[in-house]
C-alpha positions as a printed Julia matrix, in Angstrom:
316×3 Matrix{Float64}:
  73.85  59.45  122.83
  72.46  58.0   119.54
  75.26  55.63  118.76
  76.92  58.06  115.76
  80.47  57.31  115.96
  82.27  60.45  115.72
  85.04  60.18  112.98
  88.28  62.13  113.21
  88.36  65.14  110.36
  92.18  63.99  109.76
  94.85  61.46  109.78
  98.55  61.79  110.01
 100.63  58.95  107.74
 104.52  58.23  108.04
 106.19  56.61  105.34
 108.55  53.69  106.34
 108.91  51.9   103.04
 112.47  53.04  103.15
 113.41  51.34  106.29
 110.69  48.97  107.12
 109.69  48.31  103.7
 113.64  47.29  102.64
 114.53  45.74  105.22
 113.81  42.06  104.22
 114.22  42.56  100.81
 117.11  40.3    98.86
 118.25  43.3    96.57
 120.33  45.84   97.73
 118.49  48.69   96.58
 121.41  51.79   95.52
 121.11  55.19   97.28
 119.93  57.2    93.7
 117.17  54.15   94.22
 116.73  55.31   97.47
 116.97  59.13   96.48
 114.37  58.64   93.79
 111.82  56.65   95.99
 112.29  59.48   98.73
 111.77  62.15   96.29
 108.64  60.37   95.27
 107.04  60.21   98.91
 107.62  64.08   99.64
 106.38  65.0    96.29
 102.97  62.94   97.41
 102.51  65.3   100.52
 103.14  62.61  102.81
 104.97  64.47  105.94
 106.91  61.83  108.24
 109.25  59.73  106.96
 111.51  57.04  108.39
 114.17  57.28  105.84
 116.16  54.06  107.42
 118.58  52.9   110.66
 121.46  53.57  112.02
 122.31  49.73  113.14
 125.17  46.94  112.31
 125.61  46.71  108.71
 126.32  42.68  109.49
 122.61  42.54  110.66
 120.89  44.78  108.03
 122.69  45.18  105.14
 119.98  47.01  103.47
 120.42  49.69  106.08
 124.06  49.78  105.79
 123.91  53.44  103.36
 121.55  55.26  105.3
 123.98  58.15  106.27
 124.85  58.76  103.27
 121.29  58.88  101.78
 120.9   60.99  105.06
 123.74  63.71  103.5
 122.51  63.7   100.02
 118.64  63.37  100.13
 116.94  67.07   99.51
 114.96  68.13  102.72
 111.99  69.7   102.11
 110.8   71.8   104.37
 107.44  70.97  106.52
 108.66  67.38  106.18
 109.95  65.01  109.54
 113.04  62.78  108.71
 113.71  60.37  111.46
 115.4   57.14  111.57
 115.47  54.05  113.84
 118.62  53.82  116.05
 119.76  50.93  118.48
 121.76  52.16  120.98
 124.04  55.63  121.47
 126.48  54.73  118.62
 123.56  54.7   116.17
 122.24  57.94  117.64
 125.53  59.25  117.29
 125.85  57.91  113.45
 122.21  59.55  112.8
 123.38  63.11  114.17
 127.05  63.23  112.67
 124.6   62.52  108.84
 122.42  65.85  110.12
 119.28  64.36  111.2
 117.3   65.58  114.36
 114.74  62.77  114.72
 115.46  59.07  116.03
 113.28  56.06  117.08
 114.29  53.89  120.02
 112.75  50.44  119.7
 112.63  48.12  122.16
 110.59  44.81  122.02
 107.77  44.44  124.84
 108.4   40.65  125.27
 110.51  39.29  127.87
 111.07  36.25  125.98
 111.5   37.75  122.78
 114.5   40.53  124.64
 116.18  37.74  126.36
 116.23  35.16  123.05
 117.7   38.01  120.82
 119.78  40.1   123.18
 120.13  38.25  126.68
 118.45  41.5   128.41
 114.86  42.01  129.58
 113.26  44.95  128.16
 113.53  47.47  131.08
 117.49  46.38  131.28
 117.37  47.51  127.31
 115.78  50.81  128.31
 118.42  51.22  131.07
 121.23  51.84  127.7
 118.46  54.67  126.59
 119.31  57.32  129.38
 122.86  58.38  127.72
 120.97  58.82  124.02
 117.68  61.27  125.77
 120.81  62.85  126.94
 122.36  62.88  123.72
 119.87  64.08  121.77
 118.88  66.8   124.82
 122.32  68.0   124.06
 122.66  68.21  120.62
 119.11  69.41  119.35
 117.75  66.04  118.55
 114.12  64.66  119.47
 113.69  61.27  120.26
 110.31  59.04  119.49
 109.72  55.62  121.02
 108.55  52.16  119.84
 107.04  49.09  121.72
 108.03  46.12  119.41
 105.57  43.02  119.43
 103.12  45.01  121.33
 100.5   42.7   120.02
 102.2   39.1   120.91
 105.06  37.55  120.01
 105.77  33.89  119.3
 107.27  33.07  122.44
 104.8   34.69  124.99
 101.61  35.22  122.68
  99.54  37.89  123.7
 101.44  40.51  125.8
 100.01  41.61  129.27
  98.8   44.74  129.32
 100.65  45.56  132.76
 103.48  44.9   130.62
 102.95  47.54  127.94
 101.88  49.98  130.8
 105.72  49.02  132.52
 107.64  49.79  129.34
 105.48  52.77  128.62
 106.16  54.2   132.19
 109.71  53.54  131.32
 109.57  55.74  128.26
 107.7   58.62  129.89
 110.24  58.47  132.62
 113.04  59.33  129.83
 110.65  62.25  128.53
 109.57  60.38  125.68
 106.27  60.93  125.08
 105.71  60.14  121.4
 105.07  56.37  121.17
 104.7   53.75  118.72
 102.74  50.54  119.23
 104.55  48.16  116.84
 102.82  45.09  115.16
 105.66  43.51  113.62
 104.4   40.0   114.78
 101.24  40.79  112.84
  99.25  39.18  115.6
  96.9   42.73  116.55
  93.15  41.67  116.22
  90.18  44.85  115.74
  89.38  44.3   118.9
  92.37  43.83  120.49
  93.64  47.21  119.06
  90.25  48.36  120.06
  90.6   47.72  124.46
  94.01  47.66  124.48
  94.4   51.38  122.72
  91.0   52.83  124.7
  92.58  51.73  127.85
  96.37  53.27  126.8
  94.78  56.57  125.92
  93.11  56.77  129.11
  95.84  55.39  131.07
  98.83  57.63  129.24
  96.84  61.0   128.04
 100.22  62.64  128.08
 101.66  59.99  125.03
 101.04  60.87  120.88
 100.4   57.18  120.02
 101.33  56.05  116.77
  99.86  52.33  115.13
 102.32  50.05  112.76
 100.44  47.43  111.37
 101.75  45.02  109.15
  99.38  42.88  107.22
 100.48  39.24  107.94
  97.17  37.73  108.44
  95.11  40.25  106.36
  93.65  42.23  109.19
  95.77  45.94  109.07
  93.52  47.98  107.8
  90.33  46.75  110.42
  93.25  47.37  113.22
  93.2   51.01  111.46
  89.81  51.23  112.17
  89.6   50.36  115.43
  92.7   52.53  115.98
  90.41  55.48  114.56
  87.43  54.54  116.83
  89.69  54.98  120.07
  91.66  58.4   118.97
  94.61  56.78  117.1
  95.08  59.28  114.01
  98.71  58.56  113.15
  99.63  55.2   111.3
 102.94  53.78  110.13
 102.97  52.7   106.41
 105.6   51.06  103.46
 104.8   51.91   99.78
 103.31  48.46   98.1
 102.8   47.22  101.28
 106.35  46.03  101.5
 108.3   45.01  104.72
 108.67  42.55  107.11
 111.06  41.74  110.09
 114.55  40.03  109.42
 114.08  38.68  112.79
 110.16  37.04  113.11
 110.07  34.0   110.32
 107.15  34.95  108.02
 106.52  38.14  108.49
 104.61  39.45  105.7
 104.74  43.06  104.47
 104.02  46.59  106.47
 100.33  47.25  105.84
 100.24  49.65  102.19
 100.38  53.15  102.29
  97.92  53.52   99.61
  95.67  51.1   100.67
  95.36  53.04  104.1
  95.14  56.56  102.67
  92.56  55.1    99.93
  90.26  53.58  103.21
  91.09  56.43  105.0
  89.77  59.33  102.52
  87.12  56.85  101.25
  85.9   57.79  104.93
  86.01  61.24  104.3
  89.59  61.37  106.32
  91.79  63.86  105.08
  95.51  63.02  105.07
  97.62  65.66  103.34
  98.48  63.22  100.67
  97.69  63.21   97.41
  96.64  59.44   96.99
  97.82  59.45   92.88
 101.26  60.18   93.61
 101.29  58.0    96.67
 100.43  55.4    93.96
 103.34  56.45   91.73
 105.69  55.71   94.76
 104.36  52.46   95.14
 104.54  51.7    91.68
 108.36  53.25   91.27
 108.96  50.68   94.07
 107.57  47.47   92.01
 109.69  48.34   89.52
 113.03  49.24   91.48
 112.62  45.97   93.44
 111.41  43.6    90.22
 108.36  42.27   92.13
 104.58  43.3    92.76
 104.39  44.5    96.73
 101.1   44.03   98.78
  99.02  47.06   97.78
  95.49  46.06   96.94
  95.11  49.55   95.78
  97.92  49.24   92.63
  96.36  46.38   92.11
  92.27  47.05   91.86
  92.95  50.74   91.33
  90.65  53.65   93.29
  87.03  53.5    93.64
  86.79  57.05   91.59
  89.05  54.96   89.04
  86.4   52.42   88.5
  83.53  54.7    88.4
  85.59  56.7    85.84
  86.21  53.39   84.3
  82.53  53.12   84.09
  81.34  56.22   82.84
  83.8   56.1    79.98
  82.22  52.64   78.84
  78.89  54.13   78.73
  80.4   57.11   76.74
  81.63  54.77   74.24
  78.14  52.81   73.48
């Protein structure tokens, strides 16, 4: 070997501004908001989208009009609309709006289960079984997520027998597309880096997917390791919004433009046209009255300061 890391030729993103990226935010954003912002992402060529969740309107308000978004968005074709669900009832809610993709979430940490719902995380998974059936009735595909797969407050770092135990869990439901959630913003490089080579040896049967938020400024390096070890599909909120009602100070998702900007800076194709992803971003700054965390809306592209550049020297 002579030590040429072998770069992937593409990269899948999925847009979760609308559910992630909303979440935590003060103002109730309207559903034309919400149609408008949604319209924006599939214009960009982005391909997965997480348009919101199906859970207690007491708990996320922000959430509370995602079935009717669901019955009047436009669905373009090509393009996966999925949304987070809790439980059955929420599965139920997402299928009675027409949708045919839902995430189950469950959080990796003992601790952090028992503190917010009095139930370990296998007893959590145990309510799963009637929504695979569900869904296996009715058409639907179901996705999985590990919450706080990279530490929590309680527990810190989380064993990695315990994300192989929750993942054996999932794959004994059938559900072999998984997400490894940072909502904690605690995933280091190089944690990302063993921890995902050893998963994609371990699990070669499980589509891995990487959400990153950028509380401590280190998402897009956790991309990068992600990349190194196989991990081509990455979670993303327009401005880098987001952040979990339920983990004090956590900061925004990492940016979708910021990660397709590193991403075809490295010669990475995405599907997405990186100009319109930065229209969504901006239509999202204005909707919510407040800059997001994009450094890319911010600084602009690299091409835009060479142009930048070039047109100086024109005008000597």
């Amino acid at each position: 070997m002579n030590g040429t890391m072998v770069w992937p030729a593409t990269a899948a993103i999925c847009e979760v501004g609308l559910r992630d990226g909303l979440q935590n935010e003060k103002k109730l954003l309207s559903v034309e908001e919400k149609l408008e912002l949604l319209d924006s992402i599939v214009a960009s060529g982005v391909k997965i989208i997480e348009i919101g969740s199906f859970v207690h309107p007491k708990a996320v308000p922000q959430m509370a009009d995602t079935g009717e978004l669901a019955k009047r968005m436009k669905r373009a074709e090509g393009v996966e609309y999925r949304v987070l669900v809790p439980n059955l009832k929420g599965l139920e809610r997402a299928y009675d709006a027409g949708l045919t993709k839902a995430k189950l979430t469950v959080s990796v940490s003992e601790s952090h289960c028992r503190a917010n719902f009095n139930q370990t995380p296998l007893q959590m998974m145990e309510g799963f079984g009637p929504c695979v059936e569900f869904a296996a009735k009715n058409g639907m595909v179901i996705s999985g997520a590990l919450s706080s797969a990279w530490g929590c407050a309680w527990e810190g770092k989380i064993p990695t027998a315990q994300i192989e135990k929750i993942t054996r869990a999932f794959l004994d439901l059938g559900i072999t597309e998984l997400s490894l959630s940072d909502a904690t913003g605690m995933a280091s490089p190089r944690h990302i880096y063993e921890m995902g080579s050893h998963l994609k040896k371990a699990f070669p049967e499980v589509s891995w997917v990487l959400h990153l938020h950028n509380t401590r400024g280190m998402a897009l390096a956790c991309a990068v390791a992600a990349l190194q070890v196989g991990i081509t599909t990455f979670d993303g909120a327009f401005a880098g919004f987001g952040g979990c009602n339920f983990i004090p100070g956590a900061a925004g998702n990492v940016s979708t433009e910021d990660l397709i900007h590193m991403l075809h800076e490295m010669d990475i194709d995405t599907g997405v046209d990186l100009a319109k992803a930065m229209e969504t971003g901006r239509l999202a700054q204005r909707i919510l009255g407040r800059a997001g965390g994009s450094y890319v809306l911010q600084a602009g592209r690299n091409c835009d300061l060479v142009a930048q550049k070039a047109q100086a020297q024109q005008n000597k």
